[in-house]
MIVEXKOL-98798 format. One record per residue (C-alpha): residue number from 1; x negated, y negated, z. Coordinates in Angstrom, 3 decimals. Layout:
BEGIN
PT seq       px       py       pz
PT NUM        X        Y        Z
...
This chain:
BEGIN
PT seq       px       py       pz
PT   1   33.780  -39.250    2.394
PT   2   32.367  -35.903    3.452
PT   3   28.839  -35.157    3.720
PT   4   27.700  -31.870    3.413
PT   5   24.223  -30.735    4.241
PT   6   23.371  -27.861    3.799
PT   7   19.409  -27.481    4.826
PT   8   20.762  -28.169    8.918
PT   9   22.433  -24.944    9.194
PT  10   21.410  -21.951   11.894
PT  11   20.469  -19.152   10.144
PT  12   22.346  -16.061   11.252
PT  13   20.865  -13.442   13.122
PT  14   21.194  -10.952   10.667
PT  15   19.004  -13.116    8.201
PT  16   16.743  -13.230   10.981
PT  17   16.267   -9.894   11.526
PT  18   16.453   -8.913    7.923
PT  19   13.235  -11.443    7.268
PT  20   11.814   -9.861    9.880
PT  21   12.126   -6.578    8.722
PT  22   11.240   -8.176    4.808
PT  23    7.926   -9.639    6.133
PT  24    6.778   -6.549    8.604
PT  25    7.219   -3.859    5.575
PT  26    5.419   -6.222    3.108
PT  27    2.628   -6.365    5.662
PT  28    2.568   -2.709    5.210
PT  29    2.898   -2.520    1.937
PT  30    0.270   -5.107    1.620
PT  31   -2.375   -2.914    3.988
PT  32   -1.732    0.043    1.950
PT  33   -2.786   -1.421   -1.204
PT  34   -5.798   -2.661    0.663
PT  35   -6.773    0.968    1.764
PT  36   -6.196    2.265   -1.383
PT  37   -7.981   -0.601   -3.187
PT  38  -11.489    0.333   -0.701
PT  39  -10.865    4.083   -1.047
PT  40  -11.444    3.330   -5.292
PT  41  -14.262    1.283   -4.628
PT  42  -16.010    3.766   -2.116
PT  43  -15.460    6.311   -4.513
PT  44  -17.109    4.378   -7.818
PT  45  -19.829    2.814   -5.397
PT  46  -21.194    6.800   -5.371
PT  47  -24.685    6.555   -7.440
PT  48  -24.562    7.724  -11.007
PT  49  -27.609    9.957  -10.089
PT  50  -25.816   12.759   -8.442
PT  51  -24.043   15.599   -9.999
PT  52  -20.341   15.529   -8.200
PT  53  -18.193   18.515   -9.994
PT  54  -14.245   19.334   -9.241
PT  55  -13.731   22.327   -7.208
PT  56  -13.275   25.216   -9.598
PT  57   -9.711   26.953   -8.666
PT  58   -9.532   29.524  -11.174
PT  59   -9.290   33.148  -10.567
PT  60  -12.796   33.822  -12.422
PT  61  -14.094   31.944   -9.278
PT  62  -12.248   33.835   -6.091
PT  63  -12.770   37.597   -8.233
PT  64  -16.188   37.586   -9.326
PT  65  -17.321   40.409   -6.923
């Protein structure tokens, strides 16, 4: 009778490295959501009292002489 377990095997080394790699970029992906997330909140934390307008990029703007 042959036993076969297969949970007490090494992992290879390129597993190893690949969950490595797996865990570092989700770290980064995880720390730009984060800085994106406080960026949105920064901006709606503004007060409602001030008058914030888009920069105005038409040519009326740069012409008017």
């Amino acid at each position: 009778m042959v036993l076969i377990m297969s949970g007490f095997h090494k992992e290879h080394e390129l597993h190893t490295r690949r969950k490595g790699r797996n865990i570092s970029l989700g770290v980064a992906l995880g720390l730009f959501v984060a800085l994106i997330f406080a960026v949105s909140i920064v901006k709606l934390s503004i007060p409602q009292g001030e008058d914030i307008k888009a920069p105005n990029f038409s040519l009326d703007a740069v012409v008017s002489e």
